[in-house]
KOLKOL-885874 format. One record per residue (C-alpha): x, y, z; residue in three letters. Coordinates in steps of 0.2 Angstrom, whole numbers, m for minus. Example, Ala and Ser with C-alpha at 12.3 -4.5 7.8 and 13.67 -1.06 7.14 Angstrom:
2
  east north    up residu
    62   m22    39    ALA
    68    m5    36    SER
! end
This chain:
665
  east north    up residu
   414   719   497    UNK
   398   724   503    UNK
   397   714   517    UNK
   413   716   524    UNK
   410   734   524    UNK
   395   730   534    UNK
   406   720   545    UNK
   423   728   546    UNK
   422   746   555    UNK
   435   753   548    UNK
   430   749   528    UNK
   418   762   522    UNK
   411   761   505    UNK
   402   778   506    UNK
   401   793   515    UNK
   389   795   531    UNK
   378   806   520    UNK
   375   794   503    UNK
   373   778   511    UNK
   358   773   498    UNK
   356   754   491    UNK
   360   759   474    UNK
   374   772   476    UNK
   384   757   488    UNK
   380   743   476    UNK
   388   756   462    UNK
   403   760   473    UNK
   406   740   478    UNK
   406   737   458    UNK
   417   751   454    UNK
   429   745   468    UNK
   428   727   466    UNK
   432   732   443    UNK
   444   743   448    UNK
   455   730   460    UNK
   452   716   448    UNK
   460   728   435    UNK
   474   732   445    UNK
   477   713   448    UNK
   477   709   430    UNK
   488   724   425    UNK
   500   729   440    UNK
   502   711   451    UNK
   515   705   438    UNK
   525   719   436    UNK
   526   720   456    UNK
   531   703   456    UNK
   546   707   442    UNK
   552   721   453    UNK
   554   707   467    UNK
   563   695   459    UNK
   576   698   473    UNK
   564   694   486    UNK
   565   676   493    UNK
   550   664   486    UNK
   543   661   503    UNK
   543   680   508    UNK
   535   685   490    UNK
   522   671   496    UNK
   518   682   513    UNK
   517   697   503    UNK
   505   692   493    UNK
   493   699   505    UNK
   502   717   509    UNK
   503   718   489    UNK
   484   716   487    UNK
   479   727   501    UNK
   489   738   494    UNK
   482   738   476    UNK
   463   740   486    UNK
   469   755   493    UNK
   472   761   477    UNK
   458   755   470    UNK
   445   763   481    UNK
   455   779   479    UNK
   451   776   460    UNK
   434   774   462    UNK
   424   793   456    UNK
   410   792   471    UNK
   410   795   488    UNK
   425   793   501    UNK
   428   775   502    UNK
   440   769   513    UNK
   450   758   522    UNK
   464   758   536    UNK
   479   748   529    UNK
   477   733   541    UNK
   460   732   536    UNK
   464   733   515    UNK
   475   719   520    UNK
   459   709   527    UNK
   448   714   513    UNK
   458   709   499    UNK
   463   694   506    UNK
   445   688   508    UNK
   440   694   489    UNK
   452   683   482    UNK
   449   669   493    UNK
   430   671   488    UNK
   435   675   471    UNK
   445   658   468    UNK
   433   649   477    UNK
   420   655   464    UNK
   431   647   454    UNK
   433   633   462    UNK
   450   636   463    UNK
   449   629   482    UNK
   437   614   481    UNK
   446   598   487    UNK
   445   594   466    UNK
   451   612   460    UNK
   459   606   444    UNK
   444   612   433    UNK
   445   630   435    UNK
   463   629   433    UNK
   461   619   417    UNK
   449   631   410    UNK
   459   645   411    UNK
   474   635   405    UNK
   463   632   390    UNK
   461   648   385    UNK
   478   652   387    UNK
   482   635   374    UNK
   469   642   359    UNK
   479   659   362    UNK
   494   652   360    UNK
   490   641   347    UNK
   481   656   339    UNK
   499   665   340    UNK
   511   652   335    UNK
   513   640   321    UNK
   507   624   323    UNK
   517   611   334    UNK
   527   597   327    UNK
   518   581   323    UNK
   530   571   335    UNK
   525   567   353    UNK
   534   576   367    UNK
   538   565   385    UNK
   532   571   399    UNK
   544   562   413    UNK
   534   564   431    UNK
   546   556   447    UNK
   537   553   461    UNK
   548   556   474    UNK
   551   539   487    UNK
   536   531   483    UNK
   541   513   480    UNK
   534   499   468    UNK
   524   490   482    UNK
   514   506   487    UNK
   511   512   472    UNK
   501   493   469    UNK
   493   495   485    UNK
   486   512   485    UNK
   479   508   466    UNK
   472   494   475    UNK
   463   505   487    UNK
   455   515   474    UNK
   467   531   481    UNK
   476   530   464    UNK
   460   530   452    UNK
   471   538   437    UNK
   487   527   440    UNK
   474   513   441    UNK
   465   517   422    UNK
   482   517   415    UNK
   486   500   421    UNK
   469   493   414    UNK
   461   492   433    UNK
   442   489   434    UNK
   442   481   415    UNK
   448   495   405    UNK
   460   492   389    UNK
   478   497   400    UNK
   488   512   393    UNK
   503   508   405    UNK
   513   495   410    UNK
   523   496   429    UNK
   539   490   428    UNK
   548   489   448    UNK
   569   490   445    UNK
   580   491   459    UNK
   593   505   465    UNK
   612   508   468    UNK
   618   502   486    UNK
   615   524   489    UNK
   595   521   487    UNK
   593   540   487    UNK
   587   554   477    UNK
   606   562   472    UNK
   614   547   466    UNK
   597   540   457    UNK
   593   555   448    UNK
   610   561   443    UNK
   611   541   434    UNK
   591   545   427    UNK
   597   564   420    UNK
   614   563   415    UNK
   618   544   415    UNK
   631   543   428    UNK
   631   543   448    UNK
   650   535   447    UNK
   658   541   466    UNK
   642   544   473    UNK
   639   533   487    UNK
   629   540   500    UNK
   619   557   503    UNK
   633   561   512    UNK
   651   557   512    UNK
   670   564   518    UNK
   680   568   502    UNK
   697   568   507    UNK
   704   575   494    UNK
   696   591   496    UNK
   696   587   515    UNK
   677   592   510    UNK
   660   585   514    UNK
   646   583   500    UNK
   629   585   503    UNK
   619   578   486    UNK
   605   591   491    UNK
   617   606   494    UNK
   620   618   478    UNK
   636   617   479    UNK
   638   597   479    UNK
   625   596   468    UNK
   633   607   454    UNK
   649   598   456    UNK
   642   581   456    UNK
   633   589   437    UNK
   648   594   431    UNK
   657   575   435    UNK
   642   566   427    UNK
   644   577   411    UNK
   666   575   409    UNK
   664   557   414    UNK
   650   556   399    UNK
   652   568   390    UNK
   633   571   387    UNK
   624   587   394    UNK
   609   574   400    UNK
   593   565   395    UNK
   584   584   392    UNK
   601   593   382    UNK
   588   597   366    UNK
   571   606   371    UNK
   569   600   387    UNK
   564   607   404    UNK
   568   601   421    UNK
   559   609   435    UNK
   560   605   453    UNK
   575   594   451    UNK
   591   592   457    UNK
   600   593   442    UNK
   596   601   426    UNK
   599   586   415    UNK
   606   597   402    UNK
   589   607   400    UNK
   588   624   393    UNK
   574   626   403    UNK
   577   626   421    UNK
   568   630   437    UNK
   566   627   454    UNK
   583   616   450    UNK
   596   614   467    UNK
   613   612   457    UNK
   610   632   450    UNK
   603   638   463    UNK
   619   647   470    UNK
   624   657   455    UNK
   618   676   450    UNK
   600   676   441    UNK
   604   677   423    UNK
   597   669   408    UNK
   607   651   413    UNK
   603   653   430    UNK
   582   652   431    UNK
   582   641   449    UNK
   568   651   458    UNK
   558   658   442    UNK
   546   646   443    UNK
   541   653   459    UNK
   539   671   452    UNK
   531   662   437    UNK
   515   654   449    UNK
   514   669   462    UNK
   511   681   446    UNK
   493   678   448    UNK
   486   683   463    UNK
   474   668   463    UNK
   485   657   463    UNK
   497   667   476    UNK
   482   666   489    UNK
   475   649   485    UNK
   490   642   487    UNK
   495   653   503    UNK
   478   647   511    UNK
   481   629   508    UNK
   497   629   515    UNK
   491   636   532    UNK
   477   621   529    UNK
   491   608   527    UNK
   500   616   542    UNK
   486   614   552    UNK
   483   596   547    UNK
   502   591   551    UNK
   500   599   569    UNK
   484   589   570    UNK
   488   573   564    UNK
   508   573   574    UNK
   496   577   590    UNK
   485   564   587    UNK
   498   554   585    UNK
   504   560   601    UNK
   489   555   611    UNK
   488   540   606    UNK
   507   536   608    UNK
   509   527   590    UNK
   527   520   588    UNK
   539   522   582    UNK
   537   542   582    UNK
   550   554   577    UNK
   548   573   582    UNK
   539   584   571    UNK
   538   600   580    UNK
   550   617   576    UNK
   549   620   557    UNK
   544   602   550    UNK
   525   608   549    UNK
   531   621   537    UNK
   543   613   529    UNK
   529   599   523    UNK
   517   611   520    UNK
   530   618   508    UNK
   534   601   501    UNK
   516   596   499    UNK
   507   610   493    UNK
   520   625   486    UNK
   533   613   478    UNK
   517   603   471    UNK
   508   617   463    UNK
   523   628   457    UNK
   529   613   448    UNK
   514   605   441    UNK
   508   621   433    UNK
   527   624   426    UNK
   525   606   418    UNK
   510   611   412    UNK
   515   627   403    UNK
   529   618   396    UNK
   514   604   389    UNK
   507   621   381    UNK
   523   626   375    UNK
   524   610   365    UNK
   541   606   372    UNK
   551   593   369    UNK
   554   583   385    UNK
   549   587   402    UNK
   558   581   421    UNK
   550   585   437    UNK
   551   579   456    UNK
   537   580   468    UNK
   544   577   484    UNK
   527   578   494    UNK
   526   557   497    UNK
   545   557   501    UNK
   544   571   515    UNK
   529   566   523    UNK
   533   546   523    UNK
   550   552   531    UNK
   542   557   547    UNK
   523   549   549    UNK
   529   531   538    UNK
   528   526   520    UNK
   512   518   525    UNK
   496   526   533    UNK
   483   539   534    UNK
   494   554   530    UNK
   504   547   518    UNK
   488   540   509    UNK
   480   557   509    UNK
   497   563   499    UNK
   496   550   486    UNK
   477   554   481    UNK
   486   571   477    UNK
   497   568   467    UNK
   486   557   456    UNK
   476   571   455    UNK
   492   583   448    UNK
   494   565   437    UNK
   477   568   430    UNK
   478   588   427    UNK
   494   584   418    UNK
   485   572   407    UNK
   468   583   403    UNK
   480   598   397    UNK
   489   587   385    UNK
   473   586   375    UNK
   475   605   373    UNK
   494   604   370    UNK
   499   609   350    UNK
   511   591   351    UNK
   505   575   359    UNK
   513   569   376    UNK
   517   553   384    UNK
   518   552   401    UNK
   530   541   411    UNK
   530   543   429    UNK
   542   536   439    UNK
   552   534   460    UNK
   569   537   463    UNK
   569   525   476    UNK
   556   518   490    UNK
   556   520   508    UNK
   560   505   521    UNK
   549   508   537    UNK
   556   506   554    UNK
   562   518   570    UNK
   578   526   572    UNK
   596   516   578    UNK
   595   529   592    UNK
   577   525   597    UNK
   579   507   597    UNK
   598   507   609    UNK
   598   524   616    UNK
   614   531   604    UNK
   619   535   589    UNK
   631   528   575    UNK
   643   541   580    UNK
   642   536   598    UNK
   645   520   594    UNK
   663   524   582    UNK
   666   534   596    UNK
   665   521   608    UNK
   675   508   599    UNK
   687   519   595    UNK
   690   521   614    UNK
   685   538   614    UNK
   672   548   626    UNK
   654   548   622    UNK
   641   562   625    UNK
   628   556   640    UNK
   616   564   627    UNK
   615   556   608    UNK
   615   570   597    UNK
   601   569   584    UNK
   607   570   563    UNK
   595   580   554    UNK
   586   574   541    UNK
   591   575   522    UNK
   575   576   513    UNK
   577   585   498    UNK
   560   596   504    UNK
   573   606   516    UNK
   584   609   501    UNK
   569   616   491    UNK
   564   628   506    UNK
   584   633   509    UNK
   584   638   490    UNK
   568   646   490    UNK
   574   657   506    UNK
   590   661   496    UNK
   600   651   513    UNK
   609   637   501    UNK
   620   630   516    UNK
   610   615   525    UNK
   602   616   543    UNK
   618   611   553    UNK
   632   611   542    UNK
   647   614   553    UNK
   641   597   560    UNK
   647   591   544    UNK
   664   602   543    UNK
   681   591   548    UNK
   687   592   567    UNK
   698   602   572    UNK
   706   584   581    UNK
   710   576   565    UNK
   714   559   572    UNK
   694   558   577    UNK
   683   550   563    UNK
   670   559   555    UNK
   654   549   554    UNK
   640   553   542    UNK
   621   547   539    UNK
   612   543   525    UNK
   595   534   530    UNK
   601   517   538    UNK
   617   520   528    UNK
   632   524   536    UNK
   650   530   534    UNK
   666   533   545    UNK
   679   543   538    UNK
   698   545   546    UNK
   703   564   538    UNK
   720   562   544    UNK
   722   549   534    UNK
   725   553   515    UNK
   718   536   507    UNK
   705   523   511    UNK
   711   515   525    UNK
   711   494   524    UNK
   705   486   539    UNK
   722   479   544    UNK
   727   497   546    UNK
   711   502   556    UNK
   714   486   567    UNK
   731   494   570    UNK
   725   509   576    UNK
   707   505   582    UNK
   708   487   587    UNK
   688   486   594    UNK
   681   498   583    UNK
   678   485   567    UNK
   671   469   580    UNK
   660   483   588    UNK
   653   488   576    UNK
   649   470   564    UNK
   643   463   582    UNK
   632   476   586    UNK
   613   469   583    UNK
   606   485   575    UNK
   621   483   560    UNK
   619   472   546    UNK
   635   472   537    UNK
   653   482   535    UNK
   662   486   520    UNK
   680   486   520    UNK
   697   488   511    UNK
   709   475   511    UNK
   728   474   507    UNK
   724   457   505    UNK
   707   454   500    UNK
   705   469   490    UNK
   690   471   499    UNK
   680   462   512    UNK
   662   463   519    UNK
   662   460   539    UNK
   646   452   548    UNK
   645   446   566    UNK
   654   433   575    UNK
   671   436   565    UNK
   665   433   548    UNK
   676   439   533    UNK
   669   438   514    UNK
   682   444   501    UNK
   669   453   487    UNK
   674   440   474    UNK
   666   426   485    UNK
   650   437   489    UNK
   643   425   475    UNK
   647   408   483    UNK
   645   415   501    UNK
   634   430   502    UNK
   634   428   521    UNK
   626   443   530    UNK
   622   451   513    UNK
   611   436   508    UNK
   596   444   519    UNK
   596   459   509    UNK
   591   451   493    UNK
   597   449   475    UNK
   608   461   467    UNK
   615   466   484    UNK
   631   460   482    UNK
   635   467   465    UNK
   628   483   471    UNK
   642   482   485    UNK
   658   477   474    UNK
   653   494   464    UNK
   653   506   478    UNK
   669   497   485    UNK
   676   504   467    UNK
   672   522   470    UNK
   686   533   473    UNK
   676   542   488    UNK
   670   527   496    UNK
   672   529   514    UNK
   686   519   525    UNK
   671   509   533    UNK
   652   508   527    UNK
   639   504   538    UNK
   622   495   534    UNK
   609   494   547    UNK
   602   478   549    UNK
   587   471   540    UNK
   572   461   545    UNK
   565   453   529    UNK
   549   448   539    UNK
   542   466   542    UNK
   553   475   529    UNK
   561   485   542    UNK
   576   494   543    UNK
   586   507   558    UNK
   587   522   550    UNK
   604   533   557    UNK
   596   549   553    UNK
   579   554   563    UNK
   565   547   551    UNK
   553   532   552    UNK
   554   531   533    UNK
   569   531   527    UNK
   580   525   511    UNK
   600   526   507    UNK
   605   508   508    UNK
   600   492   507    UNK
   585   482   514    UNK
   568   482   509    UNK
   557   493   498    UNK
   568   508   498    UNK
   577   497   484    UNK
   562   494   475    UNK
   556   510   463    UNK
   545   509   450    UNK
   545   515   431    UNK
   525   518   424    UNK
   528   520   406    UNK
   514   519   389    UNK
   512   502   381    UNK
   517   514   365    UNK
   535   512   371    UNK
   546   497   370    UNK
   549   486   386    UNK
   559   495   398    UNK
   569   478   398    UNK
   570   460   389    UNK
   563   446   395    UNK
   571   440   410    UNK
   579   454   413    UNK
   580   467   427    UNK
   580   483   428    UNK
   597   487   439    UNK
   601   504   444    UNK
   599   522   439    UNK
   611   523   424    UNK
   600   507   415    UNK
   585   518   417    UNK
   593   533   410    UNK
   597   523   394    UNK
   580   515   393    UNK
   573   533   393    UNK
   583   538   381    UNK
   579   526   369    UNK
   561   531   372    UNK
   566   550   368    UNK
   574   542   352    UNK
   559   534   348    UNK
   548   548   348    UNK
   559   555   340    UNK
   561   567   353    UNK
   578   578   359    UNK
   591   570   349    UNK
   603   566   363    UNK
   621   560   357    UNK
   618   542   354    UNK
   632   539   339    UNK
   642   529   354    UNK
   640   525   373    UNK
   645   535   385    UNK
   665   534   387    UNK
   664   526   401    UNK
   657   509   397    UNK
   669   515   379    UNK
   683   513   392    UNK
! end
């Protein structure tokens, strides 16, 4: 305070006629007590009044709020006539807090041990409050958004990982962990696998996006709405609330997973705040403390500056393949990687020190980034050694916790690498529909937005629930014209005038080039058909037709994509909502590559490559996710393996007295 009253000319400490050492020192200590006083007391109950106030727009106030509370403060102190004009409050308050935190430590590259101090004292508080915990350990589930088996080995193996690496025994230690790779749906994305982690069912799910033609509706898996829909179906079709229906918390999810506790979570994000409805408390919950408020205000200008500098660089030294990251996308990571991370590790924590049952959260930093820069590389690197470092915040504050914990960290999915179907043949998927369907193309490809659920967090946290261009996603007026959607190197065409799943006979009637256009093109890998004959039938190159119950004697274009492709193919064929033709990109098993139909050079939703290939961390005091032998297929097997380990720990007693109805059925 002192020097920036030295600095700043329009901060006065003192009047002209008592400038003596002792009278300012008095005056900086009174002022600097008296704002630290109003912080403690005042800050939260602002924050409570704003509650209607966007998250992101509460993070910008943060720094008219505590210029405001120094304007009070000098006005409360007894001597002199300090001052300071309200720009100038802003400047001065924003600079005591940064150096306060970084006192602290709060914003050293390794700023967990300030935090964890003060997380500790808040424990023996609480633990001097309330009874003793239960004696049972509590779960702590930590998904790590996109980040696949393969990466997950390679960056412990580069020391960027050093608390995943301990767990697993690395560098001679006695292993804690055990890693267990199991392989996704055909929809390889975070909707379908975390609706079959949570609530055990991602039945009629088989893209990010897809037509319904029922409800002449498109679903989104990271808008609200489709999100809350696709909740309530998993629950009827099991008739479970989810994995977290007894004591549990989800936080930063897409779904609640049945959670009494819930924030930061998409699928109530559109309904009115009330006790069920906590989506964006967690943000009021963080920003309550105006330490955090500004430390995590000034690293998310840092992280903006670094995406800026590493996209340029980039740039200059013309890396490919390259997708653009101008417009909002430095905000939108910064947001991923620094707000999302921060509001949801210290809700986890709180939960620890409530002694809760069973925790769920998503960090989505990996999965943002490796959209845009590639699931392997500097950037992406840089991300991982953060989350390890969350990992082992998390970990230190369960020794504080009134219950034990386990942690089991786990992906949703990997990513694939590889540039853009546009990139790579100068037009779209939809411009190629269009063009078999003998219909005009645009001299321009239009672009499709990318789907990470980061954009879906920010939309929430701005109160603006409807995705970046939905109306491209609303039906055309021209009904007879198909509707093509995106999904990573996923695709779907839908005709909306027509009521049912089309069969290929009836789409060879009305389109007769579209099919052989599409199986011949060299950027598709296979199509998935119905059949009035066949049932259904996967199409590859050069005419080649392979009914789905011969996929196992003649896997034919889908042999490339590995085992457990064709399986994962006769199952979406079985969804009600599948769409009249799906569309896999092509795969090149040599460099794992895939052709992403949405702008991103990491990308995941179908099949090919790591994007398949999660991975499920879990302690040796558990039982093996799976038997000998056997693999770990698909997001519903996981959810029962975690439930068994929730049972074992005698954790939230989740109805277990039959199967879910439908496997009953």
């Amino acid at each position: 305070m002192l020097v920036l009253a030295g600095i700043l000319p329009d901060f006065q400490l003192q009047s002209a006629d008592d400038d003596s050492a002792t009278s300012l020192a008095m005056t900086a200590a009174l002022g600097a007590g008296a704002f630290g006083l109003l912080s403690a007391l005042v800050w939260p109950l602002l924050v409570r009044l704003l509650l209607l106030v966007p998250a992101l727009v509460l993070g910008l106030l943060v720094f008219f709020l505590n210029g405001s509370l120094l304007i009070v403060a000098l006005r409360l102190v007894p001597s002199g006539d300090s001052e300071a004009a309200p720009e100038t409050a802003v400047i001065v308050a924003a600079v005591m807090s940064a150096v306060a935190s970084a006192t602290g430590a709060a914003l050293a590259v390794r700023d967990d041990d300030a935090y964890r101090s003060r997380l500790y004292r808040l424990a023996d508080r609480r633990r001097r409050a309330l009874p003793p915990g239960p004696s049972s350990p509590g779960t702590v589930f930590m998904q790590l958004d996109g980040v696949g088996h393969d990466v997950l080995l390679a960056a412990v193996g580069k020391g960027l990982m050093p608390t995943v690496g301990r767990w697993l025994g690395e560098g001679g230690g006695r292993p804690t962990h055990r890693l267990t790779p199991w392989r996704t749906d055909w929809s390889s994305q975070t909707g379908a696998s975390q609706l079959g982690i949570l609530h055990g069912s991602n039945h009629d799910v088989p893209a990010f996006r897809w037509y319904e033609k029922a409800g002449h509706e498109v679903m989104v898996c990271n808008r609200p709405t489709s999100a809350a829909e696709l909740q309530r179906r998993a629950i009827d079709r099991t008739g479970d609330g989810g994995l977290l229906s007894a004591d549990g918390a989800s936080r930063g999810n897409l779904f609640s997973g049945g959670a009494d506790e819930q924030a930061l979570v998409l699928s109530i994000a559109t309904r009115r705040r009330g006790r069920s409805n906590r989506s964006r408390a967690g943000y009021f919950a963080y920003f309550s403390d105006p330490a955090n408020a500004v430390r995590t205000a000034l690293s998310f200008v840092a992280e903006v500056g670094r995406e800026i500098g590493q996209s340029s660089r980039a740039r200059a030294r013309k890396v490919r393949p390259r997708v653009g990251r101008g417009g909002l996308y430095p905000l939108v990571r910064a947001f991923a990687t620094v707000v999302e991370r921060d509001v949801v590790v210290a809700a986890v924590m709180g939960d620890m020190l409530a002694g809760r049952t069973a925790v769920y959260a998503d960090l989505v930093a990996y999965d943002e980034v490796a959209h845009h820069s590639g699931p392997i590389g500097r950037d992406t690197e840089k991300v991982l050694e953060r989350l390890d470092r969350a990992l082992a915040l998390i970990e230190n504050v369960a020794e504080h916790a009134p219950r034990p914990y386990r942690i089991v960290v786990l992906s949703d999915h990997g990513q694939s690498p590889g540039e853009t179907f546009r990139a790579r043949y100068g037009l779209g998927l939809g411009d190629l529909v269009r063009a078999g369907c003998g219909l005009p193309v645009p001299r321009r490809a239009r672009r499709t937005h990318s789907g990470a659920e980061a954009r879906a967090a920010v939309r929430a946290a701005l109160r603006r629930p409807v995705e970046e261009g939905e109306e491209q996603h609303r039906p055309s007026r021209r009904r007879s014209e198909p509707i093509v959607l995106a999904s990573g190197n996923l695709g779907l065409v839908s005709f909306p005038d027509v009521p049912h799943r089309m069969t290929k006979e009836e789409i060879d009637a009305r389109h007769p080039a579209l099919l052989t256009t599409l199986a011949n093109h060299p950027g598709v890998g296979f199509l998935l058909v119905r059949s009035q004959e066949h049932g259904g039938l996967v199409l590859g190159p050069y005419g080649v037709e392979i009914p789905l119950d011969r996929l196992d004697d003649d896997p034919g274009p889908l042999e490339v994509f590995g085992p457990g492709a064709a399986d994962a193919v006769r199952r979406t064929h079985s969804f009600p909502n599948t769409a009249d033709i799906m569309v896999n990109s092509a795969y090149d098993p040599a460099d794992g590559e895939v052709l992403a139909f949405e702008e991103q050079i990491g990308s995941h939703g179908g099949l090919g490559g790591a994007q398949g290939r999660p991975f499920l961390l879990s302690p040796v005091a558990f039982s093996a996710p799976a038997g000998h032998g056997e693999d770990l297929v698909g997001a519903e097997h996981v959810h029962r393996v975690l439930r068994r380990w929730l049972r074992e720990a005698n954790g939230p007693q989740v109805p277990l007295d039959a199967e879910p109805r439908e496997r009953a059925a």
